[in-house]
N, C-alpha and C positions, 0 to 999 in steps of 0.2 A: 475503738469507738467507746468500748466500757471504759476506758481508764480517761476517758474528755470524760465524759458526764462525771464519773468520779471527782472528778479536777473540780469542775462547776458544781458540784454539789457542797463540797468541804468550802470553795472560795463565798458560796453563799451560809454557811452555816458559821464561817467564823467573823469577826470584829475586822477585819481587812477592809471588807466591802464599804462598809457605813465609813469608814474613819476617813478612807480616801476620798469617796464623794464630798466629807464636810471640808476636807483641805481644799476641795476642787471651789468649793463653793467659797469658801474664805478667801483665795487667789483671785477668782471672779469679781468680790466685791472689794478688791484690793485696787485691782486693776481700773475698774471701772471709778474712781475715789483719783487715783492718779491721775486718770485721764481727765477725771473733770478738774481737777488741780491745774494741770497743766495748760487745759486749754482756758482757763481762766486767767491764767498769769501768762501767758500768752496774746489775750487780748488786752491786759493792763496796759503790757509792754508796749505793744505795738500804738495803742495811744499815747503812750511818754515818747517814743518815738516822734510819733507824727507830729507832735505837740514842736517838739526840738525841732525839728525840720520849718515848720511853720514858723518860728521863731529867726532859723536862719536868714 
């Protein structure tokens, strides 16, 4: 059990910690950027679709 908290003491004292969360957090606003992307040109779509249909 000393050698956990050891573990979790050094994982909190070094530059690991912070670096990971900012990755975690640049992924998040990656992610969330794509999906509005997507569902954006997914509804473009889907009206040039419908557009083409309506026209047939």
């Amino acid at each position: 059990m000393k050698n956990f908290a050891l573990k979790i003491q050094r994982f909190l004292k070094s530059e690991d910690g912070p670096t990971a969360v900012e990755y975690a957090v640049m992924l998040a606003l990656i992610v969330v950027v794509c999906l509005g992307a997507i569902t954006s040109i997914g509804t473009e779509a889907q009206g040039t679709f419908q557009s083409v249909a309506n026209q047939l």
